[in-house]
Structures are given as C-alpha cells and as structure tokens.
N, C-alpha and C positions, 0 to 999 in steps of 0.2 A: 275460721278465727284462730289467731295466733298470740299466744301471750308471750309479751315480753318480761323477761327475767329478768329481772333488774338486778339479783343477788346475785346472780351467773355472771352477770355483764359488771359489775363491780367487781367482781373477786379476778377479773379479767385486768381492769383498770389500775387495781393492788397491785396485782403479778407486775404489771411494765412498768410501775412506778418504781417498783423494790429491785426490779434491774436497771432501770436507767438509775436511781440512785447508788447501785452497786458500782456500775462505768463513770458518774458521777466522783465520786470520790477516788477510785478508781486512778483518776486520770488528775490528782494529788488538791483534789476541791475538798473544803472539810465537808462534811454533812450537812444537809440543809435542816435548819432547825424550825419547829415550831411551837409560839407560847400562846398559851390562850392563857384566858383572866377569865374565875368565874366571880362574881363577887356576890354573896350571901350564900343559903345553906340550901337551894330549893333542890328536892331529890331529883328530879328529874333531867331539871340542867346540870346537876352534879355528873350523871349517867350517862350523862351525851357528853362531856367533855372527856369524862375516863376513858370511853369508847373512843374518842378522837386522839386519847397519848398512847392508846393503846394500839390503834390501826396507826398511828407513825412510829412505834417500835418497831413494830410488824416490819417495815418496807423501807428501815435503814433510817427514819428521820429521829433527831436527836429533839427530846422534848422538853418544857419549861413551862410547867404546870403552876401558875399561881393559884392560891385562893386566898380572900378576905372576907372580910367579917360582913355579916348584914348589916352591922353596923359605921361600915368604910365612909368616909366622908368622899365627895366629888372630887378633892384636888387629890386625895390620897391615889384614887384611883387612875388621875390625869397624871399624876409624877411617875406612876409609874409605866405605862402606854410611853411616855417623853423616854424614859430610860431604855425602855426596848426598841424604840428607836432608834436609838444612838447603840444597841447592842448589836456587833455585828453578826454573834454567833446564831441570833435570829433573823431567820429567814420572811418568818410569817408571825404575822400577830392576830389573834382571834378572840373579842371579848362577846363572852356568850349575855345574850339576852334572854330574854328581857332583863335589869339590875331591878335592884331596890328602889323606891320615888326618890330619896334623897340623890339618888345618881343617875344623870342624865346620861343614859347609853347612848342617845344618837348622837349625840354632841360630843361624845367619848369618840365612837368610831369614829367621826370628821378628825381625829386629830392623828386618827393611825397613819404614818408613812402610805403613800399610793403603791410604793413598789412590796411593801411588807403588806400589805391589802388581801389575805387570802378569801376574805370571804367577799370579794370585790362588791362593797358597799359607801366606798365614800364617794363622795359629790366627783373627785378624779376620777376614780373608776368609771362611773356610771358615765360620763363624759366622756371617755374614752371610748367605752362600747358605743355608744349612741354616734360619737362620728366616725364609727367604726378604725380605730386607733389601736393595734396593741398594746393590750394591760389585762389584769388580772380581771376573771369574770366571775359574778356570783358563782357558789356553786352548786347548787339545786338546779338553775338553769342551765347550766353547762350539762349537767346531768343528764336534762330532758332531751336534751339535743343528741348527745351522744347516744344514748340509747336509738335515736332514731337514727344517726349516722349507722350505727351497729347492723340495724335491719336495712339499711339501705334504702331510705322511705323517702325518697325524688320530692325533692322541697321546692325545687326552681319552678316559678311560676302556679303551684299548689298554694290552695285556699287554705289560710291560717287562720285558727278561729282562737284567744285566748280570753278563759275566761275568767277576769283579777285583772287590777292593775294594782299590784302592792309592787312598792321599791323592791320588794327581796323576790320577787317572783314572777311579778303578772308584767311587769314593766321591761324587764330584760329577758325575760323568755321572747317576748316578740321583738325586741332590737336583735335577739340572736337569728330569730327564724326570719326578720325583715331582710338581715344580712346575707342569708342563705336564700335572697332571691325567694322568697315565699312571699304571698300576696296576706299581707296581716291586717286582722280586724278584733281588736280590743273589745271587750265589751265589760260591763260593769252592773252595777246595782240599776242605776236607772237606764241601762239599754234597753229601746221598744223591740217587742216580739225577738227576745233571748232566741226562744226557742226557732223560731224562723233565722235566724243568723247562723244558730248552731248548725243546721243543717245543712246549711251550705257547706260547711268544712270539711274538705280533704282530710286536714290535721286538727285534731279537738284538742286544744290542752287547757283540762278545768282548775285552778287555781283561785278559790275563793272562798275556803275555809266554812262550805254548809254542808252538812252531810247529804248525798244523793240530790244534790239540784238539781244537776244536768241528766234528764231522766233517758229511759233508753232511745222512745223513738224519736228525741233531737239529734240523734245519731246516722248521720249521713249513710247508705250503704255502702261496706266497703273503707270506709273512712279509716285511719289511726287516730285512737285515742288515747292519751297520756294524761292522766288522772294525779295531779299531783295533793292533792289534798289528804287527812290525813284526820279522823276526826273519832273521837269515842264516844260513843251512842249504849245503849242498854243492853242492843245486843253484839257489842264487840265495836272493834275500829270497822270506819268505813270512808271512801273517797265519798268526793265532790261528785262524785258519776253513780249512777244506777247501774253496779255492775251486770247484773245479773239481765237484765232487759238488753245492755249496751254492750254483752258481748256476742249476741245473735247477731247483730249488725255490723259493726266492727270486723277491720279486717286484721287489724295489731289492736292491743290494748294492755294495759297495764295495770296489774291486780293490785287493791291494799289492804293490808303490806307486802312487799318485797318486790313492789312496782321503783315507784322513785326514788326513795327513801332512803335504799343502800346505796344510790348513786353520789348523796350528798357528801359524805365524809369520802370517798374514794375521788372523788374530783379536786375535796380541801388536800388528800396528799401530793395530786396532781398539779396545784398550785403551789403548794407551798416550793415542790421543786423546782418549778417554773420562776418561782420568785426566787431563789436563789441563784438564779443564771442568768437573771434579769439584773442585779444589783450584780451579780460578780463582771458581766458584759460594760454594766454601765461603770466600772470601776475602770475595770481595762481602760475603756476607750476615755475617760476622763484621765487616766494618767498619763495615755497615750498623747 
C-alpha cells in the first residue's frame, strides 16, 4: 500500500503554476487576477478564502478580496459579480459558499462569466465537461484526477466506482474519469448492494459527506482509493472510507487530511491562469 500525498503533489502544482505565471507575464501579459466574494462573517469560510489570496500571492496571482456584510442584500451582491465581469484585471471570480438565506449563492454563481468560472460550477461549465468541450473544470475534481495522473494509475478501460452525485463533486469527477476512458458507475443513497458495487472497483472515489461509510472490506484488492470526503467526528476529522481497514487492501489511497484537500486550492490557481489565457486567446482572435 501506497499513500498518495496530496500536500507533496500540490505544492508540486503551486511550484509550475508560479512559473508558468512568471513566463506568463513574462512574455508582456499582465498578471492573472483572482476575486473571490465572501459575503457574511462565517470563521471558517473566512479561513478558506484568506488561504486562497494567500496561495495566489504565493505564485505571481494578483488578488481582489471582497467581503460584505451578513447583512448584503441579493442584488448588492449580483452588482457586484456583473462588475467583475466586466473587470478585465480579473481573471477568475470565486464566490464562497455557502452565503446567508437572504442570498441565493447558486443563482449568484449562474451569473459568473463561463470564462472567469474558476471554480467551474455554472450550468456552462458543467455543459462543457459533460460534452467533453474545453472550459474550466471544477477544482476538487480536477484534483482527484491529477493526483491519479501523478501516480500513473491506467484509467482506460478500469472500473470506476463514484461515490456522490453532488454538482461539486460526485457529478464531474465521473465526467472527468468517464472522459479518461474509465468504465463509470455513480452510485448514490439509494444504490442496492453499495457494498457489492464498491467492490467491483478498480478506482474508489468516496464523495458523500458520511464519516467511514465505505468500510474497508468494500475495497477491492489492489484497488486505488481517493477518499475525498472530509468530516469532523469526536475523535478528529475523518473521510468517507474506513481508513484504517481500507488501507490493507488498497493499493494507492488517500489519507484525511492531506489526501485531496490540498489539491483544491492548487488546481483554483491552476485555473485561474488558465482563464486568463483563455479570455486573452479569445480576445486575440475576436480582434483578429
């Protein structure tokens, strides 16, 4: 058994980001910018955005940190998502969720530009991935993926087992690993015999937010498993997978934390430059 470092393999993801955006600018581009919106005072999503202006200092991206009040009304929040749109200096827009009840995040995100889309969630995006179209892809599942790119783990024609179907995870991890020629099978709340399904899998990836569902012996022998879940119990965080049973069997797997976790912000800088080369491309050739 081999565990994949997800904080290795991110800080790998950092490093080629903060040089391609060196040669980026470099080559007389201004910097690729990214604004997130957090709106209310919740500590935790506070902590995860600072972390996000802080890994695009890090790697050359110029950042534009809003925050509002808990008490922002819905169009406050709409007028301004409309101005960063129209702003060119930003590259990528990212409004952290969950908001307040009086503000509808999902209907916020539907109004982010597709090409400023770093957290590739709008109805474009996911439309894009799904007919397999270049565009920006979520990026937890990008994450998932690359780490398995990283270990070199033969997806063509391998039993994909995902387990979630959430828009931000369960749904586009298997359009990504459908696309990579993997044989994919969704499974959900009401799937008969989980546990008979799981074990069919080559590739395990648990996404469904219960602490240790996926116990150890659903674990194929041999199998990779990517445990993306992420959960706080009495005695500490723990994934969606029984680690401790699931890593006698397992032949890669992914500890929590420092499994998928670090992958997600190192893919949002990886997009964000992406979408700056994507809008500066489509400028070109629109002048052109």
């Amino acid at each position: 058994m081999t565990l994949i470092d997800g904080k290795a393999i991110a800080q790998q993801v950092r490093a080629e980001v903060a040089r391609d955006v060196a040669e980026w600018t470099a080559a007389g581009h201004p910097a690729p910018g990214l604004a997130t919106v957090l709106v209310g005072d919740d500590p935790g999503s506070a902590i995860y955005v600072g972390g996000k202006q802080r890994a695009s200092a890090e790697v050359g991206i110029a950042g534009f940190d809003h925050r509002l009040s808990h008490d922002a009304e819905h169009a406050e929040v709409e007028d301004l998502l409309r101005a960063l749109n129209d702003d060119p200096r930003v590259s990528g827009i990212l409004l952290q969720l969950p908001t307040p009840p009086q503000v509808d995040g999902g209907a916020l995100t539907e109004l982010i530009a597709p090409q400023k889309d770093v957290d590739g969630l709008t109805p474009v995006s996911a439309g894009l991935l799904t007919k397999g179209r270049p565009g920006l892809r979520p990026c937890t599942p990008a994450g998932v993926t690359e780490l398995l790119r990283r270990h070199e783990v033969a997806l063509e024609g391998a039993e994909a087992v995902v387990v979630g179907r959430s828009d931000l995870v369960g749904k586009p991890v298997g359009a990504l690993l459908l696309a990579a020629n993997a044989t994919v099978t969704t499974c959900h709340s009401r799937t008969r015999d989980l546990a008979g399904v799981c074990r069919r899998a080559d590739v395990l990836v648990a996404a469904v937010g219960v602490p240790e569902l996926v116990r150890g012996d659903w674990v194929k022998e041999g199998a990779v498993v990517i445990d993306v879940g992420i959960n706080r119990t009495a005695d500490g965080l723990v994934g969606d997978v029984e680690f401790a049973a699931a890593r006698e069997r397992a032949r890669l797997i992914t500890p929590v934390p420092g499994g998928v976790g670090p992958m997600t912000i190192a893919m949002l800088l990886r997009n964000t430059l992406e979408a700056a080369r994507l809008q500066t491309h489509g400028a070109t050739a629109a002048a052109g």
